[in-house]
TIBA-972166 format. One record per residue (C-alpha): residue in three letters; x, y, z; residue number from 0. Coordinates in Angstrom, 3 decimals, decimal comma. Example, Ala and Ser with C-alpha at 12.3 -4.5 7.8 and 13.67 -1.06 7.14 Angstrom:
BEGIN
(site 'ALA' (12,300 -4,500 7,800) 0)
(site 'SER' (13,670 -1,060 7,140) 1)
REM end
This chain:
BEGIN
(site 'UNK' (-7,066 26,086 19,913) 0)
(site 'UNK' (-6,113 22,444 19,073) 1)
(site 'UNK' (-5,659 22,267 15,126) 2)
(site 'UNK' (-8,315 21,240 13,024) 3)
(site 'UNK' (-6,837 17,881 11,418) 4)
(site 'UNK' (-6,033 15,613 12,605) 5)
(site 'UNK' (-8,330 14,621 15,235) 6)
(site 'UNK' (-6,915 13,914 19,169) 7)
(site 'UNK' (-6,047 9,969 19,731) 8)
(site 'UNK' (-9,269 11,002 22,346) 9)
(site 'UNK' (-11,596 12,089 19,657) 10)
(site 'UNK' (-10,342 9,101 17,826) 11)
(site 'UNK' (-10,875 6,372 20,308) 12)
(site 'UNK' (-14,159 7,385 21,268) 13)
(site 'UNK' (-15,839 7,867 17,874) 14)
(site 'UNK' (-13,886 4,620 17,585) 15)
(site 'UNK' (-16,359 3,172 20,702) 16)
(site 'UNK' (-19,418 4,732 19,500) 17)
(site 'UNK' (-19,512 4,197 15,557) 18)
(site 'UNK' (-17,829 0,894 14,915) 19)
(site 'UNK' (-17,288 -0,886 17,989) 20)
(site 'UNK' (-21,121 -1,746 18,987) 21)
(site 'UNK' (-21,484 -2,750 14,841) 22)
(site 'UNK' (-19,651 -5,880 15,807) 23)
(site 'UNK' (-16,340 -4,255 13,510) 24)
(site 'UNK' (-13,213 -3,729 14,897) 25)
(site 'UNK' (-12,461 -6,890 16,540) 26)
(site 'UNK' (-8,633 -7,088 16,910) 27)
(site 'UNK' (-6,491 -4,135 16,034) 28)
(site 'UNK' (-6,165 -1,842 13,173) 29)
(site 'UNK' (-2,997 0,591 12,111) 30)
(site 'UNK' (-4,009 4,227 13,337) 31)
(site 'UNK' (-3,725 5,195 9,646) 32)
(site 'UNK' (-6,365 2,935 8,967) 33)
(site 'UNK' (-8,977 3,872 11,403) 34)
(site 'UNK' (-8,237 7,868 11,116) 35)
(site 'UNK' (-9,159 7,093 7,064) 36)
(site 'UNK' (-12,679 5,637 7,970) 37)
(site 'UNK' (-13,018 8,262 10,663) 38)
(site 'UNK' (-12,450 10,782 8,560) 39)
(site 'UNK' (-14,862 8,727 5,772) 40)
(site 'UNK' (-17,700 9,153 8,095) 41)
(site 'UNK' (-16,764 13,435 9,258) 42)
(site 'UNK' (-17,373 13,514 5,802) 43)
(site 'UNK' (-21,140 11,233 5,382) 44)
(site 'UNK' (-21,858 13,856 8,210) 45)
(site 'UNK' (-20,405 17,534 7,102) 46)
(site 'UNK' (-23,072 16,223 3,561) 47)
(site 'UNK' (-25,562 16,054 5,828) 48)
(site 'UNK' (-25,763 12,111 5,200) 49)
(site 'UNK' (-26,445 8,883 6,689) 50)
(site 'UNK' (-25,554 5,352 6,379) 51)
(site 'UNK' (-28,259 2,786 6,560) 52)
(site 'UNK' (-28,261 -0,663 4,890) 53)
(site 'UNK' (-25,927 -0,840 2,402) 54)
(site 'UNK' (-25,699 2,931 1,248) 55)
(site 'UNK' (-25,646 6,294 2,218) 56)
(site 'UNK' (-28,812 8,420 2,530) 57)
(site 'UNK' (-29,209 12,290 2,833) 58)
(site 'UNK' (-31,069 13,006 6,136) 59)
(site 'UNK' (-32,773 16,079 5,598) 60)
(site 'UNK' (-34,295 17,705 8,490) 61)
(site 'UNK' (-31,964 15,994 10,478) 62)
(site 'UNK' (-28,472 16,565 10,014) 63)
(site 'UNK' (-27,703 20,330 8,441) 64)
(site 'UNK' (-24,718 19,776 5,893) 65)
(site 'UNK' (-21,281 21,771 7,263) 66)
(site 'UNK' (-18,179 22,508 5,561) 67)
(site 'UNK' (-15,505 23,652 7,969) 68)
(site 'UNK' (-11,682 23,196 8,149) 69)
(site 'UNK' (-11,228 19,407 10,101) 70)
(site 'UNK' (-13,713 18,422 7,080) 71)
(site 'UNK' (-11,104 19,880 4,619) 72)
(site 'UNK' (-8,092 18,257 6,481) 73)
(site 'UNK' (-10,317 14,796 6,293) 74)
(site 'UNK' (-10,842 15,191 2,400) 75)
(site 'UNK' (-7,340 15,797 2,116) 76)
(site 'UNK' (-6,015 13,071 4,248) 77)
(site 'UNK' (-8,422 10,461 2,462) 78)
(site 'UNK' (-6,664 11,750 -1,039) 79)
(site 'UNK' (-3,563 11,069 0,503) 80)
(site 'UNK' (-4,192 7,972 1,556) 81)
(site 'UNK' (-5,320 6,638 -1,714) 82)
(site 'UNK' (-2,736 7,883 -3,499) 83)
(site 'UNK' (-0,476 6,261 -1,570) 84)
(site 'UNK' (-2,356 2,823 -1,545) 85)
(site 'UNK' (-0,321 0,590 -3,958) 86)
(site 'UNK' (-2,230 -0,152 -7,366) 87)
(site 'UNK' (-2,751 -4,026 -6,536) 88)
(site 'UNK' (-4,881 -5,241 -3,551) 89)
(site 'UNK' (-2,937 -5,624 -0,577) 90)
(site 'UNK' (-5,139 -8,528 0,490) 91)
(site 'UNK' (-6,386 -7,170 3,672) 92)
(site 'UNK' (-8,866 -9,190 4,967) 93)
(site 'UNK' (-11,468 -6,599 4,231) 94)
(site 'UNK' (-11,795 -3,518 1,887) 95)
(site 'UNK' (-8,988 -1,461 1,137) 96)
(site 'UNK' (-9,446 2,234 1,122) 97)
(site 'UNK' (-10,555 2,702 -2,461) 98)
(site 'UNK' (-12,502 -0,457 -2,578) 99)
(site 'UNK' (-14,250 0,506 0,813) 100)
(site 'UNK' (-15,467 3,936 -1,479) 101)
(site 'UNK' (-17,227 1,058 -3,679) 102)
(site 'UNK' (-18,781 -0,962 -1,228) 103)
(site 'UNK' (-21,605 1,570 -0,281) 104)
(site 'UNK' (-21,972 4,079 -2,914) 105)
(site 'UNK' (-19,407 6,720 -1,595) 106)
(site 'UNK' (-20,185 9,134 -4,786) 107)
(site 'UNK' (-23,552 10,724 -3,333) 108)
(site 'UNK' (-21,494 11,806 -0,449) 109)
(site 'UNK' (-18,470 13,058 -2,725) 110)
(site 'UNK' (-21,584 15,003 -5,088) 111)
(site 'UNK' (-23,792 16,645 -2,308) 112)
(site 'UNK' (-20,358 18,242 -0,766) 113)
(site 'UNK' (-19,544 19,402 -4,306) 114)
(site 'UNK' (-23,530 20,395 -4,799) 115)
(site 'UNK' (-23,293 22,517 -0,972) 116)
(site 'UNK' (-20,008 23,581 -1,476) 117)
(site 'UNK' (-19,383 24,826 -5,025) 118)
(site 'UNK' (-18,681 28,424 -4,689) 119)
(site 'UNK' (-15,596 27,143 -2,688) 120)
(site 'UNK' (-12,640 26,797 -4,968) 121)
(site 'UNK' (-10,979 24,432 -2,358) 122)
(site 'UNK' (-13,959 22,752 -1,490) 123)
(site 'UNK' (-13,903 21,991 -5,590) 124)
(site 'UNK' (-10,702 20,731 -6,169) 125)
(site 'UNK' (-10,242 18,286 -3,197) 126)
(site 'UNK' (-13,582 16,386 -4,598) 127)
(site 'UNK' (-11,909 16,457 -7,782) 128)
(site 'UNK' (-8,952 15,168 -6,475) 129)
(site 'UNK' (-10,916 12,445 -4,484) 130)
(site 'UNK' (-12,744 11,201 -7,627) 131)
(site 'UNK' (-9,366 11,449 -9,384) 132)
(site 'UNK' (-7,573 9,051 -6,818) 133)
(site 'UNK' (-10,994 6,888 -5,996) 134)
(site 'UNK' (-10,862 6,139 -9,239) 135)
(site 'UNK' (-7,757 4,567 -9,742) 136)
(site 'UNK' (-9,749 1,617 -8,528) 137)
(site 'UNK' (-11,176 0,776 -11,409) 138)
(site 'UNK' (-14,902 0,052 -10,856) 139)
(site 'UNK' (-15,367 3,256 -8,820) 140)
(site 'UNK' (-14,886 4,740 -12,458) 141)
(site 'UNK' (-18,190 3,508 -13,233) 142)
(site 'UNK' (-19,753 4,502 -9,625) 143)
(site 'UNK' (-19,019 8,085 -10,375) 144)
(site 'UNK' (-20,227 7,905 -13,935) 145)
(site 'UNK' (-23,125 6,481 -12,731) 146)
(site 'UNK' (-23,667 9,163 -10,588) 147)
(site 'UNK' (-22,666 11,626 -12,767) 148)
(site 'UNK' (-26,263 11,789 -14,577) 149)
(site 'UNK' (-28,094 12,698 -11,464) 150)
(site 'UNK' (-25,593 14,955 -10,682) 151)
(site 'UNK' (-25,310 17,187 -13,520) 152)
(site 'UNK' (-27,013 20,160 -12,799) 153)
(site 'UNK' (-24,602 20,199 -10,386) 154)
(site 'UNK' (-21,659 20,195 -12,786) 155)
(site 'UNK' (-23,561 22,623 -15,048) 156)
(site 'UNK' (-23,614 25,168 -11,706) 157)
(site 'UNK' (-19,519 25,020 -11,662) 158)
REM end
């Protein structure tokens, strides 16, 4: 059984083909490091049972059933990683950074509905807290989540 995280260089490359190469992204060549984070970004729009369309993510109900399972664990972890690694100041990519990106289309109702589905899962828990915690060291996704934070408390209140 190949291991849950990360994903094969196949699995890669062709979500790769599929998701962001008929958008018009993805011209010239990105570090691995960089596509596995959005790759695992969008495992985890799916495992919350979301879509993207326009310029923010939607819940598809009916469509997509939400999932929690151990490659969408590894992702959640890897994405942490990532951002904690990601140097405070902007490393003036040419596009959105990792944290940034998180900003750009509303990442918290993702990072809520997987706490919402998931809360009876201790892991589950503390990687979203530890998301928010390293999101957030960009500063305006401080305000996304607190934002957020008003539709999602019932949620909180369930924890």
């Amino acid at each position: 059984m190949a291991a849950a995280w990360p994903p094969s260089d196949e699995k890669l490359d062709a979500w790769f083909a599929k998701e962001v190469t008929p958008k018009g992204k993805g011209k010239g060549e990105y570090p691995h490091d960089e596509n596995l984070f959005y790759y695992a970004l969008d495992l985890c729009i799916n495992a919350a049972g979301y879509r993207e369309y326009g310029v923010r993510y939607h819940s598809d109900p009916g469509k997509l059933t939400p999932y929690m399972d151990e490659e969408v664990k590894g992702a959640l972890r890897y994405m942490i990683n990532e951002m904690e690694k990601q140097p405070m100041e902007s490393r003036s990519l040419g596009h959105h950074d990792r944290r940034e990106y998180l900003n750009y289309k509303q990442y918290c109702d993702v990072t809520g509905a997987l706490l919402g589905q998931n809360r009876e899962d201790p892991e589950v828990v503390e990687l979203i807290f530890l998301f928010v915690l390293a999101a957030g060291k960009h500063r305006p996704n401080v305000g996304m989540w607190t934002a957020a934070s008003s539709k999602q408390q019932v949620i909180w209140r369930r924890l």
